[in-house]
C-alpha positions in Angstrom: 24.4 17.8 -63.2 24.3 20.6 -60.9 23.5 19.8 -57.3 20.5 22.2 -56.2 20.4 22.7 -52.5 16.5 21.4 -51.6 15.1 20.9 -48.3 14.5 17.2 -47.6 11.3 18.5 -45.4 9.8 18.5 -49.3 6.3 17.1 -49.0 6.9 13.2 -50.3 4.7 10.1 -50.4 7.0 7.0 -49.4 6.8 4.2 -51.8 4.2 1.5 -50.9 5.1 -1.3 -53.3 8.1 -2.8 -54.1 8.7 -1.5 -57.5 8.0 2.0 -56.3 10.9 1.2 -53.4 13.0 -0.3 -56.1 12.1 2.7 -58.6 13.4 5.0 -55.5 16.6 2.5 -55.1 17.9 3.3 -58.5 17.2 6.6 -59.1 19.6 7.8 -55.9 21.9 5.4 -57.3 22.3 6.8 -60.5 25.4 8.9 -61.6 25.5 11.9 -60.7 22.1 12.1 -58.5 22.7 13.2 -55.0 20.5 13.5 -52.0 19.5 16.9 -53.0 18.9 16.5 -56.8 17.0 13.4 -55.6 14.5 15.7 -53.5 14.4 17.7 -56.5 13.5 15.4 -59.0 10.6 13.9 -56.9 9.5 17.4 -56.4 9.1 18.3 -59.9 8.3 15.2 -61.6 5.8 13.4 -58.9 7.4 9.8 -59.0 10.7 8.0 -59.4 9.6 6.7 -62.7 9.1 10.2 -64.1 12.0 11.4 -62.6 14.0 8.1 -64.2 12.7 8.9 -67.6 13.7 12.7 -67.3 17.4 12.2 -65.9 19.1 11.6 -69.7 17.2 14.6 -70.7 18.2 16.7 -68.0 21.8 15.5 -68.1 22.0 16.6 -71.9 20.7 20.0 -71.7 23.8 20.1 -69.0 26.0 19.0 -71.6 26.5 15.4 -70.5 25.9 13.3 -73.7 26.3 10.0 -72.4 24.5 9.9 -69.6 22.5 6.8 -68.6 20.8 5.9 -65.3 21.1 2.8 -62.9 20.8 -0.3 -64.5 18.2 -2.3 -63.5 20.6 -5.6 -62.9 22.4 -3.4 -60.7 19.3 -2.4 -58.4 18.2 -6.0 -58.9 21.1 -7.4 -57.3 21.3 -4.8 -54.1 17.7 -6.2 -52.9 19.0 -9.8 -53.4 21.7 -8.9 -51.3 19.6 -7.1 -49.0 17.0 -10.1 -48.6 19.6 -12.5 -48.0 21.4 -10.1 -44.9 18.0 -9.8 -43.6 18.3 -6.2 -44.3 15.2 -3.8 -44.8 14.9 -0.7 -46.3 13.8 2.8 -44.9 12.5 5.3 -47.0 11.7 9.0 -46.2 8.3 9.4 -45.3 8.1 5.5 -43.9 6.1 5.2 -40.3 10.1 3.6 -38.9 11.9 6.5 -40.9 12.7 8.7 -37.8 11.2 12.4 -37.6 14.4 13.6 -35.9 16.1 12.3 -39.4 13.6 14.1 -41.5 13.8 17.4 -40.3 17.6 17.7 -41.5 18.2 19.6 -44.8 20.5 16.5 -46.2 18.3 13.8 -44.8 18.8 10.5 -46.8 15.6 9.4 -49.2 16.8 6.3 -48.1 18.7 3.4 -45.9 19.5 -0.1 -45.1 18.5 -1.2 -41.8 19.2 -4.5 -40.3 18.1 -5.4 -36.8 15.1 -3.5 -34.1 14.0 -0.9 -36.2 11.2 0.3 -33.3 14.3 1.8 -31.5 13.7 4.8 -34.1 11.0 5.6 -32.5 12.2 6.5 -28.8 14.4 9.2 -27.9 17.7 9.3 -29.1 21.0 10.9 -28.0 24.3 10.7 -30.1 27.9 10.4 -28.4 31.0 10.3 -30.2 35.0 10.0 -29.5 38.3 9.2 -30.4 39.4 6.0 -31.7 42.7 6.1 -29.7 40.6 6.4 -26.4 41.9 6.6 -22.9 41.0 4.5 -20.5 39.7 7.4 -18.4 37.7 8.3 -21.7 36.4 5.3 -22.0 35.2 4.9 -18.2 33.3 7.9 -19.2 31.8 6.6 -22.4 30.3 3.4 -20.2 28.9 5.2 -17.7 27.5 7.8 -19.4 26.1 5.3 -22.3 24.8 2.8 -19.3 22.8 5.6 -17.9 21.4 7.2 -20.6 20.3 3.6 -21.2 18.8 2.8 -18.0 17.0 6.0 -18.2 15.2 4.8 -21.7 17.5 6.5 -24.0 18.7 5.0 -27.2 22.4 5.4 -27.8 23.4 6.1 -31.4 27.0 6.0 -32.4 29.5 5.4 -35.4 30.4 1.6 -34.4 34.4 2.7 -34.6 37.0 1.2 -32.0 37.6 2.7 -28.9 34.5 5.5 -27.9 31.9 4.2 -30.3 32.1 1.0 -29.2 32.8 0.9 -25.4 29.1 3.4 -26.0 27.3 0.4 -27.9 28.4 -2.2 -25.4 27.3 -0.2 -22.3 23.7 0.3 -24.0 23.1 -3.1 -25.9 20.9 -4.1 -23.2 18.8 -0.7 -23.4 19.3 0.0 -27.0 21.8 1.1 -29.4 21.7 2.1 -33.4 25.2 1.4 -34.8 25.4 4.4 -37.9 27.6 2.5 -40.9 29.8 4.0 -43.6 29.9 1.3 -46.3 27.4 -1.6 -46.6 25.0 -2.3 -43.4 26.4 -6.0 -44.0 30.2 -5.1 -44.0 31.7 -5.7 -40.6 34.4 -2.8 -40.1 36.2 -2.6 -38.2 37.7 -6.2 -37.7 37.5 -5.8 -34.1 34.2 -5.1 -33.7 32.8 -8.2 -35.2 31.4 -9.4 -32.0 29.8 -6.1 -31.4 28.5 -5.9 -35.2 26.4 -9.2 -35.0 24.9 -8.3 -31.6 23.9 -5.2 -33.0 22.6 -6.8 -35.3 20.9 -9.2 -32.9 19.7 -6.7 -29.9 20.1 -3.4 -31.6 20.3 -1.7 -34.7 22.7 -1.2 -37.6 22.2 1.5 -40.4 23.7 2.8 -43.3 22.4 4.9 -46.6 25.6 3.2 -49.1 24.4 -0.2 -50.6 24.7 -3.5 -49.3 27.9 -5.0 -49.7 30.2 -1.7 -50.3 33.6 -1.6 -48.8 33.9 1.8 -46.7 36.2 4.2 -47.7 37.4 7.1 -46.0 34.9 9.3 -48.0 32.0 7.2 -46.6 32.6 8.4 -43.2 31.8 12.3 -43.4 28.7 12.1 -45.1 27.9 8.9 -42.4 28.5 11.6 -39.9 25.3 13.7 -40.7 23.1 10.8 -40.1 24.8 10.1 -36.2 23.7 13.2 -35.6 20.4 13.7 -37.3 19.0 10.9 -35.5 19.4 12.4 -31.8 18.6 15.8 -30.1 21.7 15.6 -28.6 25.5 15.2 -29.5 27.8 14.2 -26.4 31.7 14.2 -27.6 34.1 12.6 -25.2 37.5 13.1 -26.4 38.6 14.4 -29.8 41.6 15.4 -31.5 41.4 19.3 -33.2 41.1 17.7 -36.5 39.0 14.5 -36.7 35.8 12.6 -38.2 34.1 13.4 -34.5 34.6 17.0 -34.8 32.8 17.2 -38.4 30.0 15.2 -36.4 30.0 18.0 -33.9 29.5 20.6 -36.8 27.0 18.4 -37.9 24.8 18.4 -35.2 25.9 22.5 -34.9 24.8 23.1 -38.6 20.9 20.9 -37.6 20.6 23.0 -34.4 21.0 20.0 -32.0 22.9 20.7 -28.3 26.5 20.3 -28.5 27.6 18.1 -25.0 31.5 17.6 -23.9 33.6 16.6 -21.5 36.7 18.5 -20.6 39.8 16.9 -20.9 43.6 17.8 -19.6 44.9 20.7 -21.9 48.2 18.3 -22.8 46.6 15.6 -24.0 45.8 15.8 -27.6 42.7 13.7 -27.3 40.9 16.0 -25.8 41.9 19.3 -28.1 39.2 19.2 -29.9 36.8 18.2 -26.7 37.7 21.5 -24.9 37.8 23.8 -28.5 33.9 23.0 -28.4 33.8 23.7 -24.4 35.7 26.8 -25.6 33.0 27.7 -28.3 30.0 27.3 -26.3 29.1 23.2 -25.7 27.6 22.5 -22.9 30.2 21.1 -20.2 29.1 17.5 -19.0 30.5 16.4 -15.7 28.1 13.4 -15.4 25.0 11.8 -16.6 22.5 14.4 -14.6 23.9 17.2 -16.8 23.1 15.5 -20.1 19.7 14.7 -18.4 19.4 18.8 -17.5 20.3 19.8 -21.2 17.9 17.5 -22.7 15.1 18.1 -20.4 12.3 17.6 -22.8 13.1 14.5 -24.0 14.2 13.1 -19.8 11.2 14.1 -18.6 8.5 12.1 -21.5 10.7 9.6 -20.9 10.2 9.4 -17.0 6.8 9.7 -17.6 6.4 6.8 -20.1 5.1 3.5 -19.3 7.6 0.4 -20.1 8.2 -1.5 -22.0 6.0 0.4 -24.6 7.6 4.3 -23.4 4.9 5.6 -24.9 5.7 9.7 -24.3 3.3 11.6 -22.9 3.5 14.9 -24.4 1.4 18.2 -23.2 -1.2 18.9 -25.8 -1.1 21.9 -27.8 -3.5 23.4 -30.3 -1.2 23.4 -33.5 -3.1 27.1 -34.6 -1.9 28.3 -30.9 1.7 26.8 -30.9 2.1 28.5 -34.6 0.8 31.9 -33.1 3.3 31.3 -29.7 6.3 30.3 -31.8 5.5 33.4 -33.6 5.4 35.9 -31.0 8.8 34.2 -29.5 10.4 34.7 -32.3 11.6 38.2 -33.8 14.5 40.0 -35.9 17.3 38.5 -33.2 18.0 35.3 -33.8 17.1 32.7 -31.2 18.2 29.3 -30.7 15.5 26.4 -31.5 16.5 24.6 -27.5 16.0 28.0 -25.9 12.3 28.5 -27.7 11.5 24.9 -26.5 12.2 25.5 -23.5 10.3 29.1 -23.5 7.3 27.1 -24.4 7.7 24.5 -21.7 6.9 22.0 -24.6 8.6 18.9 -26.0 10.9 18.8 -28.3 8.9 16.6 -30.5 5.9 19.3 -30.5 7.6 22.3 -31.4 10.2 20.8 -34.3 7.2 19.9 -36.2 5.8 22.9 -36.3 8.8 24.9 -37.0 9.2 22.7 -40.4 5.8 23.8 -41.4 6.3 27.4 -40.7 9.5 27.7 -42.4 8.2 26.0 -45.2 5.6 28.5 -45.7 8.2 31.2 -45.0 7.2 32.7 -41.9 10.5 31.6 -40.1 14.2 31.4 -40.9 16.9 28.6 -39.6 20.7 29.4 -39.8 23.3 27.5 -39.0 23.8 26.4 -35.4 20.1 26.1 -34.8 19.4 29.8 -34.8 15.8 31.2 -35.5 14.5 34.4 -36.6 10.5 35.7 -37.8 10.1 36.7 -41.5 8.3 40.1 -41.5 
């Protein structure tokens, strides 16, 4: 079954009973329906339940005789074994489903989620590193993740050894959304148990695959996407030329978020694929104020929130005048979506909402790397 390539922005009522949810459970687990085709199938046939009864249809006009979808048993047992991890699913267009999330082309229609589920809600940034880590990189990781913490920002990461976890330990106390590949209930790696239950406990832990899978090296790419859909902002400390943080880094490229690194010592082969990004145009991060520079918008709602609620308070903007401003911005040379924002001295938040809403009328284009340009 061919995989059409469909914006997840797609207009879509959320499920609100637990049929529809469990409807919406097996139809992305049937064979053969991606994230994509699932946007798709929604569009054109209104519900999960018409788009169930379609799929064998659909699959024999594309030559596949014996197609059948997810049995219901199957479906059946993932949300027993979700109820009994204490797991809750997300679905696109849910209040906790995060808008960040949403505005990515390959957003998932759905995901596990076991533990403080309001941390979707505040501002996010994303950091990312090797495995094999340094102890200088890892330094690094803690102070930076610490700050960003104590600053109100939520630090999302893979829950790998080495940078993804020394990140998750510095922020548990301000908040921290652990990214799975494989089951939100599998612990991996072994090392990490500890940190996996007091995610769990004081954080967050998230994964699209269902309950109980094993990862697999597939599972990581695709969990990539996801670490950095959720945030404005990637920050990569230490990477190898070819490695699972540098897809993340295209990632984040391809959804137009800011691309953050630290420079490390030519010779050491950790930090290759670190300075190849400083080399292509990431921003160069030093220390915690130059994260808090690039990512302006979200420092500054967050300095002006009240805690414990940090409820941001954004400048008000008449949506007809922001769509007529965003306009006139925007032209024939492509501009970035971070250097509009900060054009129109608005949050982040403001302005990405609109731009979904004008490219889905077609007034606006977005390339890869978070580039802009006005249909004429």
């Amino acid at each position: 079954m061919h995989e059409d390539i469909v914006s997840s922005t797609t207009p879509l009522t959320p499920p609100t009973t637990e049929e529809t949810r469990g409807l919406w459970l097996r139809l992305i687990r049937s064979r053969r329906v991606g994230v994509s085709t699932f946007f798709r199938l929604m569009r054109e046939y209104g519900t999960a339940a018409e788009a169930l009864d379609a799929l064998p249809k659909i699959a024999r006009t594309a030559g596949v005789t014996d197609y059948k979808t997810c049995p219901e048993s199957i479906v059946q047992d993932e949300l027993e074994a979700a109820y009994k991890v204490g797991a809750q699913m997300i679905c696109y267009g849910d209040p906790q489903y995060p808008k960040s999330l949403m505005e990515i082309e390959d957003a998932p229609p759905l995901f596990w989620a076991i533990g403080d589920t309001d941390l979707m809600s505040r501002p996010m940034v994303s950091m990312v590193g090797a495995r094999n880590a340094s102890s200088l990189g890892e330094r690094m990781a803690r102070k930076l993740a610490s700050g960003l913490s104590e600053h109100g920002i939520v630090v999302v990461s893979g829950l790998a050894r080495g940078i993804d976890a020394v990140c998750h330990q510095a922020a548990l106390e301000g908040g921290t959304i652990a990214v799975q590949a494989g089951g939100v209930d599998k612990i991996y790696p072994r090392e990490n148990t500890d940190l996996f239950w007091d995610l769990g406990a004081r954080g967050l832990r998230i994964s699209e695959d269902p309950i109980g899978l094993t990862p697999q090296a597939r599972h990581f790419p695709k969990r990539n996407r996801i670490i950095a859909g959720l945030s404005r902002g990637l920050v990569v400390i230490e990477a190898a030329a070819r490695s699972g943080t540098l897809i993340t880094a295209r990632n984040a490229l391809d959804q137009g978020r800011e691309i953050m690194a630290i420079p490390g010592h030519p010779l050491d082969p950790r930090s290759a694929g670190s300075n190849m990004l400083l080399r292509d145009g990431a921003t160069l991060v030093r220390n915690l104020d130059d994260i808090l520079e690039q990512l302006s918008g979200i420092a500054g709602n967050i300095e002006e929130a009240t805690a414990p609620e940090l409820e941001t308070k954004e400048v008000t903007c008449d949506t007809t005048d922001l769509h007529r401003r965003i306009l006139d911005r925007l032209g024939p040379t492509p501009l970035s979506e971070d250097q509009l924002i900060r054009d129109l001295k608005l949050s982040a938040n403001q302005v990405s909402s609109e731009l979904v809403n004008l490219e889905i009328n077609g007034q606006i284009e977005r390339a890869s790397g978070g580039l802009l340009t006005r249909v004429h």
